[in-house]
TORDOGU-135448 format. One record per residue (C-alpha): residue in one letter; x, y, z. Coordinates in pm, whole numbers, plus 50000, padded with zeros to 5 digits. Layout:
<sites>
aXYZ...
</sites>
This chain:
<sites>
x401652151150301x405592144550397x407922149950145x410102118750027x413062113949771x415112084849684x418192086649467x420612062249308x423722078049115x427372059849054x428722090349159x428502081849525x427172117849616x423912104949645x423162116050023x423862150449910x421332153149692x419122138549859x419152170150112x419112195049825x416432183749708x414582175550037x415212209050079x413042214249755x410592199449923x410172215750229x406912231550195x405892195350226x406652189750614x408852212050843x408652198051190x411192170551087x414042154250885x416022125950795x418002105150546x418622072850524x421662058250306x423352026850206x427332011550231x427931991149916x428291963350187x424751971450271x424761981850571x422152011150608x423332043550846x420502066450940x420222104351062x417202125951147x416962159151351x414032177651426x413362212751255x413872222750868x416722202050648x419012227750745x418462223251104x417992186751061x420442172750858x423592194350836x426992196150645x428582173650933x425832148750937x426342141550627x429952141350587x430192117950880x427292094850707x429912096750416x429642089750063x426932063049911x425362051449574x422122050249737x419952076949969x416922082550068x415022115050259x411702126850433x410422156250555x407372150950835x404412170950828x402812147551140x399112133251088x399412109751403x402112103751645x403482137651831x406152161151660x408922138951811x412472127951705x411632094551769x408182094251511x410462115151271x411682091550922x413562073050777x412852041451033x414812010751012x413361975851052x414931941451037x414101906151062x417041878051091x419441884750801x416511912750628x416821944850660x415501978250586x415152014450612x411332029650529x410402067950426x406272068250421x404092099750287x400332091750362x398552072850597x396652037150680x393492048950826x392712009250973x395101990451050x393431966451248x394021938150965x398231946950978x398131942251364x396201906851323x398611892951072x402051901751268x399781895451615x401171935451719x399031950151910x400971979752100x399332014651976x402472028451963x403602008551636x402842029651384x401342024051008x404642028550843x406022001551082x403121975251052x404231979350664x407891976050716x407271944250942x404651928050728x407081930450409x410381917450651x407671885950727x406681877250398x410421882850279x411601849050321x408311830750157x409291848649787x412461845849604x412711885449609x411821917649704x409671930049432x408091897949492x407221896149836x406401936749785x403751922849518x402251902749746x402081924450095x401121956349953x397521943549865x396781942650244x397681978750351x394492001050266x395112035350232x397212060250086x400862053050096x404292067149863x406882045450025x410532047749947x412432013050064x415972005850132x416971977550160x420061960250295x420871938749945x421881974449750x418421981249624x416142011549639x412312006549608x409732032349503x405982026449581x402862044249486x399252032649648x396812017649358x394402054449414x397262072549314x396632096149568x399722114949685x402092124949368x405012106849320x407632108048990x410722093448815x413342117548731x416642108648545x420042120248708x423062119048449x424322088048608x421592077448767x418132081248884x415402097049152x412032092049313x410332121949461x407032132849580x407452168449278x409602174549022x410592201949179x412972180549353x413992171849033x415022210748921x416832210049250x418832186549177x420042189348821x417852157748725x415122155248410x411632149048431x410702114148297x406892102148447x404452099848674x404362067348872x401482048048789x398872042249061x399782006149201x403232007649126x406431994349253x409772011749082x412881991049174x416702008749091x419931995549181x423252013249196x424232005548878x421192025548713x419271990848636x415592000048673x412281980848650x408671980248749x405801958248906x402371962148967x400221949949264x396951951149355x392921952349247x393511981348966x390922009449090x390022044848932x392822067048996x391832093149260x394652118749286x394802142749560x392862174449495x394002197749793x397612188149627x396802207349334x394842235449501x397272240249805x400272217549901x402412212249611x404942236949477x403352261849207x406092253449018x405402214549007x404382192948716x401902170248888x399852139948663x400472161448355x398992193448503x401362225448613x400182231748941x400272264848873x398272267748583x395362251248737x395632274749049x395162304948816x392502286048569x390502279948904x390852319849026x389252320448636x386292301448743x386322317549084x386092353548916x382962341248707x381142332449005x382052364049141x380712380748880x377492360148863x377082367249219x376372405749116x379762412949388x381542441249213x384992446549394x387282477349378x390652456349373x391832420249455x393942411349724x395722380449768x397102359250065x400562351349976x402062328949852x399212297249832x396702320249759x398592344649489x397672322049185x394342320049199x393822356749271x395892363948988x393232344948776x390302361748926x391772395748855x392562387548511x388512374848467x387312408248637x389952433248516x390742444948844x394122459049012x396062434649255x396272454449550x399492439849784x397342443650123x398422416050335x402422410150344x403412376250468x406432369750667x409122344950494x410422334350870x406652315551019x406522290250768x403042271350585x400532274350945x398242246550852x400772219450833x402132230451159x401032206351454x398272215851679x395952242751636x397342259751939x400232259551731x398522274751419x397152300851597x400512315551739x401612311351380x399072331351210x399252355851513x402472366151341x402512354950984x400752385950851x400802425350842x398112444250644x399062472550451x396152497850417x397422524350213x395252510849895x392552495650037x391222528950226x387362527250147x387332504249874x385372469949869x387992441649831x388372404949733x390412386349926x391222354649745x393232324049879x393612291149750x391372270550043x389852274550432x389582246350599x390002260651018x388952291850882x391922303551160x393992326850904x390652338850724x389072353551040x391982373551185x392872383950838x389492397550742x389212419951113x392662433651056x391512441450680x388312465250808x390532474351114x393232493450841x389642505650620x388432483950390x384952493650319x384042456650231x385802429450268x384242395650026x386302364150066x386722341249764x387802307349794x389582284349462x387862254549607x385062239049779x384222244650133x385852212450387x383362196250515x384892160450605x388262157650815x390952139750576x392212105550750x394602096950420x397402122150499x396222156350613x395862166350955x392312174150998x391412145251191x388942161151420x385392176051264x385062203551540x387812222551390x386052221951032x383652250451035x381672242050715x381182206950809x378332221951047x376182230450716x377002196350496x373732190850396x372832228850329x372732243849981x375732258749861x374582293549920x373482286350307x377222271050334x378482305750215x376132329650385x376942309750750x380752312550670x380672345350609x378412357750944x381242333551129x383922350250986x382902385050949x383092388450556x380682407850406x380142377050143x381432345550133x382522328749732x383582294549683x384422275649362x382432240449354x383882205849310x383542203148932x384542237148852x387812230049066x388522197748900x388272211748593x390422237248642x393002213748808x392352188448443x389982165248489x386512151648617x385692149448921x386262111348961x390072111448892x390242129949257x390212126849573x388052149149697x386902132450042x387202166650218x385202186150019x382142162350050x383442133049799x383832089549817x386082080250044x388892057449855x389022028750153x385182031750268x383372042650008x382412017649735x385022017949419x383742021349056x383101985048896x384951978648569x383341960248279x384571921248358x386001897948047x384111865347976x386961850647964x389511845748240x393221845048184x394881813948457x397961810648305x399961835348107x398471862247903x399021859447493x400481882147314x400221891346927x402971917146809x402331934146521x405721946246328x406731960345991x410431966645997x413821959246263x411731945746566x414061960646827x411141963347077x410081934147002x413501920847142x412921944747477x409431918747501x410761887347391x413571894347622x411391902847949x409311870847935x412131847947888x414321866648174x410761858048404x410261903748414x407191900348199x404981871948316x403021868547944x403801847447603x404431859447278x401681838347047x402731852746730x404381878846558x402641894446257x404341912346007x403031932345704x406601927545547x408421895245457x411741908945459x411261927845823x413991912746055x411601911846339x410491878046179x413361868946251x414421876046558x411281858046661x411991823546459x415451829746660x413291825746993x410781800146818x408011820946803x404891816446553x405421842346293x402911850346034x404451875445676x401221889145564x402641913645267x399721942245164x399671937644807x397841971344649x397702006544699x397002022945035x394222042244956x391912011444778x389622008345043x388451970544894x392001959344896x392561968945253x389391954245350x390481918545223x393901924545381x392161932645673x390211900245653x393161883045605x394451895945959x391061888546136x391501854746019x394691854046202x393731866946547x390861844546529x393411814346491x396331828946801x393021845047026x396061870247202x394641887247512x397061920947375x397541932747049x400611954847004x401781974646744x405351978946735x406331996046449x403831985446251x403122009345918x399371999845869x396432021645987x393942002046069x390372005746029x387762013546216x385891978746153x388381960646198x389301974646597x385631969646657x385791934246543x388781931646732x386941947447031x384081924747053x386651894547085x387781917247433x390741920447273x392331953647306x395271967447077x398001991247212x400282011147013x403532032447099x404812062646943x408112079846969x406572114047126x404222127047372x400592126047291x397572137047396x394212115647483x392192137047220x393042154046955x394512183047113x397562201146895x399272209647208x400552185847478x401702197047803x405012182847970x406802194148230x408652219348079x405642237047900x403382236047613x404762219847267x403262207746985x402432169246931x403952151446682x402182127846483x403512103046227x406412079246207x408962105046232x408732119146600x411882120746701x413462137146377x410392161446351x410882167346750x414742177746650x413572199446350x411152220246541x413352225946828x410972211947093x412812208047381x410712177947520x409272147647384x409502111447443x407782079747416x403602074747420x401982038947471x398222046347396x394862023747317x393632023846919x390102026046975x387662029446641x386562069346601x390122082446671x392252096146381x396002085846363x397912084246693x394972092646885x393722078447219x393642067147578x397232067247730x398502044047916x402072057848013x403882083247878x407762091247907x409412122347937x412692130147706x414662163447774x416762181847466x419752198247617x421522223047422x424532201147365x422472171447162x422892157846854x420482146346647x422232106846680x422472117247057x418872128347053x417342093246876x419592073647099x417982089947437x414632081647289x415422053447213x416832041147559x413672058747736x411492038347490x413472001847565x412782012047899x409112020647983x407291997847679x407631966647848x406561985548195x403391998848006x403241965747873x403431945148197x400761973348340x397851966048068x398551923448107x397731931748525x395041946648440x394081919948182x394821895748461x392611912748689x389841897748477x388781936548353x388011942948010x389581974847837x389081970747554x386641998547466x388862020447613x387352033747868x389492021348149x391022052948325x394932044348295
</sites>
């Protein structure tokens, strides 16, 4: 659960902000830090101190580090290996004229397979360095990084965010294929960054652009060139669930969800069972900060005061992601203070986000009856832990998990022990799918291995629906266009520059005077004017134009259909037709869309309307919305206009200063930017032999 960032500006101050905003990141790790950053000759200069980024990497370290175009940072929290200067990261490797600097959040559970293939067997080598190593080995078999990346990442099972320097002026960005640990893209004025929240991001001056996508390597030079590959067996996404309920910042915007409006939506769900459980508090009382979220919801469900009972001290710092439980214990020791002026003889809720060691719970519900509480409940936003985490939190041993004595008890048993262990006078937690949907989503799209869920590595991984046919060579591609064809271009020119490993078959167009025919006769590229002739809304006429078009994709048999620009709705017979060829047909749209039919979209600077239609980024500048961007979504039969399963979605931010030319051209650069990387992410899948064509694939 480290915290990482990686930035690459032309203004040379990159080390700099790398510290402000590892500093942004803090909460993520505090027993260690270090930055990593990179001449233009490429030689790599390292520093890391133990402590908090103050401590660790000060004014002078970095002014005698100097001035770089490239930087990367980490701040520990230690799963394995002790709290030591010499386990702290970045960590450089090299191999003959290869080298490289590594930054790892997560953790290789086995890595038994790492230490057979570079014959490294010392225990002290640790999972970050088996990576490093294994990529500096396969370096010189592949014509390039991203390639040899590609290629060794496959091998290392478990959950990894990896930021690589590496001595050739390049900074690499890589997210495991569960997705587990959150990782995003901002954009810097003159450059970009990679960091584990986009808080780092509002540190930093920097905007907001997307998620990484689970499997996904991010490459950025100094000169603010950036691209993207994908590695791996795609799998179903499993993002972290104690992220959302405890680690990250409140304030992040993590896979599309504000943490903190999840943390209060589960208090919601919390106060419910409350409720049902016929418990009828006097006043809730939270346990700053983690747990002040959710027991904001679960006043707000039972109309009760917040009472300010337990004051935390600023100075201890997060106890569970301190190292050792000896350690934790002299933490919470002096972490708290209970104010008992309000609580006198009333019967209180204490709510806090999760209990894992039950360590802070125990001594905090004593000292609650000691100042004269009457009752003292404890509600939990989540699940009770019941299996130690070996992907990146430090609950490695099952002794020190309480609840894990009861796993195969009811709920209620679970509860009822807890509470005679900890002295409550009940015991409420919030189960798994009542937390997941508070944090967005079914249960499957997390990782909830510590709360009694699949483990990613050992567990056995959802099978996707297979194609009948398999794609050996290159993957074919039918465009569908109506007008200028500049995206088209962005394609056309990523498979001939060897970036998009697919072929253009043909490029259909529902106008014979669009130019997009030809700019694709300019690259000799079959092209196909198919003119509607009628009006829109005579349902015969566009059934025999639609005819007309099977006919076509019968003839090219594309493994992608894409609509780029193209002004035709299609109908809901003709996707299905189009569906039981396997074929499936992706469209992008110049704004940020839901999956359903939802009116409001949320971003990471709040709720906004979405915009349908061909206009999105005029109608974006009319109404003021300070956020949109660029959707690349499925068309599946059943969904109404600009409607369904996303595949990647961009962030753009307004600033007050735009233009309305300023604002199209911004969207327009984010757009030339991510559609071929959404692009080159459906074809790996396609490649992967899966069919997604019915949509169901979880992107």
């Amino acid at each position: 659960m480290c915290g990482v960032i990686g930035v690459a500006t032309t203004s040379n101050l990159a080390p700099y902000l790398v510290r402000r905003g590892l500093a942004a990141l803090q909460h993520r790790g505090q027993e260690s830090a270090g930055i990593s950053i990179e001449e233009e000759s490429g030689k790599i200069l390292t520093h890391k101190g133990m402590g908090l980024v103050p401590q660790a990497i000060t004014e002078d370290s970095l002014n005698k580090l100097g001035l770089a175009k490239l930087a990367m940072g980490h701040t520990r929290y230690g799963t394995s290996g002790a709290s030591t200067l010499e386990n702290a990261h970045p960590i450089e490797v090299g191999s003959g004229k290869y080298k490289l600097s590594i930054i790892h959040n997560g953790n290789i559970p086995d890595v038994t397979n790492l230490r057979q293939e570079l014959d490294d067997w010392d225990e002290d080598v640790s999972d970050t360095i088996l990576m490093a190593k294994l990529a500096l080995k396969n370096r010189p078999k592949f014509s390039s990084w991203e390639e040899a990346l590609v290629h060794t990442l496959p091998q290392c099972h478990g959950s990894y965010n990896l930021i690589f320097l590496t001595n050739d002026n390049t900074l690499f960005g890589i997210r495991d294929p569960f997705g587990i640990w959150s990782f995003s893209l901002g954009k810097l004025e003159d450059g970009w960054v990679i960091a584990s929240e986009s808080v780092a991001f509002d540190a930093i001056g920097a905007d907001f652009v997307r998620d990484l996508a689970p499997g996904e390597v991010i490459k950025i030079t100094p000169d603010g060139k950036i691209d993207s590959y994908f590695f791996g067996a795609p799998t179903h996404p499993q993002h972290s669930l104690f992220e959302y309920v405890y680690f990250a910042r409140p304030d992040s915007f993590v896979n599309g969800k504000r943490v903190m409006t999840g943390r209060v939506d589960s208090g919601k769900l919390l106060g419910k069972r409350i409720r049902k459980k016929g418990i009828k508090p006097d006043g809730v009382v939270p346990v700053f900060e983690s747990g002040y979220p959710a027991a904001k919801g679960v006043a707000e469900e039972l109309k009760l005061p917040m009472i300010d009972a337990i004051i935390t001290s600023n100075y201890v710092g997060r106890t569970f992601i301190q190292p050792g439980q000896e350690n934790r214990i002299k933490a919470v020791n002096g972490k708290h203070n209970i104010v008992g002026d309000d609580i006198l003889g009333k019967k209180i809720v204490v709510v806090d986000d999760s209990a894992i060691r039950m360590t802070t719970s125990k001594a905090l519900i004593q000292e609650l009856k000691d100042a004269g509480a009457k009752e003292v409940y404890l509600g939990i936003a989540s699940p009770p832990v019941v299996s130690q985490c070996d992907m990146g939190i430090d609950m490695r041993n099952k002794k020190d998990l309480p609840a894990s004595d009861f796993i195969d008890s009811s709920f209620e048993i679970i509860e009822r022990n807890i509470a005679d262990m900890i002295g409550a006078d009940e015991m409420i937690y919030l189960p798994i799918d009542e937390t997941t949907e508070a944090m967005g989503n079914k249960k499957e799209y997390f990782y909830w291995y510590p709360f009694g869920g699949p483990h990613p590595v050992r567990s056995k991984q959802q099978v996707f629906k297979k194609l009948k046919k398999k794609i050996t060579g290159d993957p074919k591609v039918c465009v569908f266009i109506s007008g200028n064809g500049s995206n088209l271009q962005r394609i056309i020119d990523g498979i001939e520059s060897g970036n998009i490993k697919a072929k253009i078959a043909s490029v259909i167009s529902n106008k014979s005077d669009a130019f997009g025919l030809t700019r694709a006769k300019n690259h000799k590229i079959d092209t196909v004017s198919l003119p509607f002739e009628g009006n829109l809304k005579d349902k015969i006429a566009r059934k025999k134009y639609e005819e007309k078009l099977l006919k076509e994709i019968e003839r090219i048999k594309p493994d992608l259909i894409l609509l780029s620009g193209w002004m035709f709705v299609l109908s809901d017979d003709f996707v299905k037709k189009v569906q039981e060829m396997q074929i499936p047909i992706v469209n992008h749209h110049p704004a940020l869309l839901s999956a359903e039919e939802d009116d409001m979209v949320a971003t990471s600077r709040g709720k906004f309307p979405v915009i349908r239609g061909h206009h999105g980024i005029a109608d974006a500048f009319k109404k003021n919305i300070p956020v949109s961007g660029i959707t690349i979504h499925q068309v599946l039969p059943g969904n109404n206009f600009d409607v369904g399963p996303i595949v990647m979605k961009a962030e753009v931010r307004r600033h007050k200063d735009d233009t309305l030319e300023s604002w199209e051209k911004k969207n327009r650069e984010i757009e030339y930017l991510v559609l071929p990387v959404a692009v080159k992410r459906v074809l790996h899948v396609l490649k992967s032999g899966i069919d997604v064509s019915d949509g169901k694939f979880p992107w």
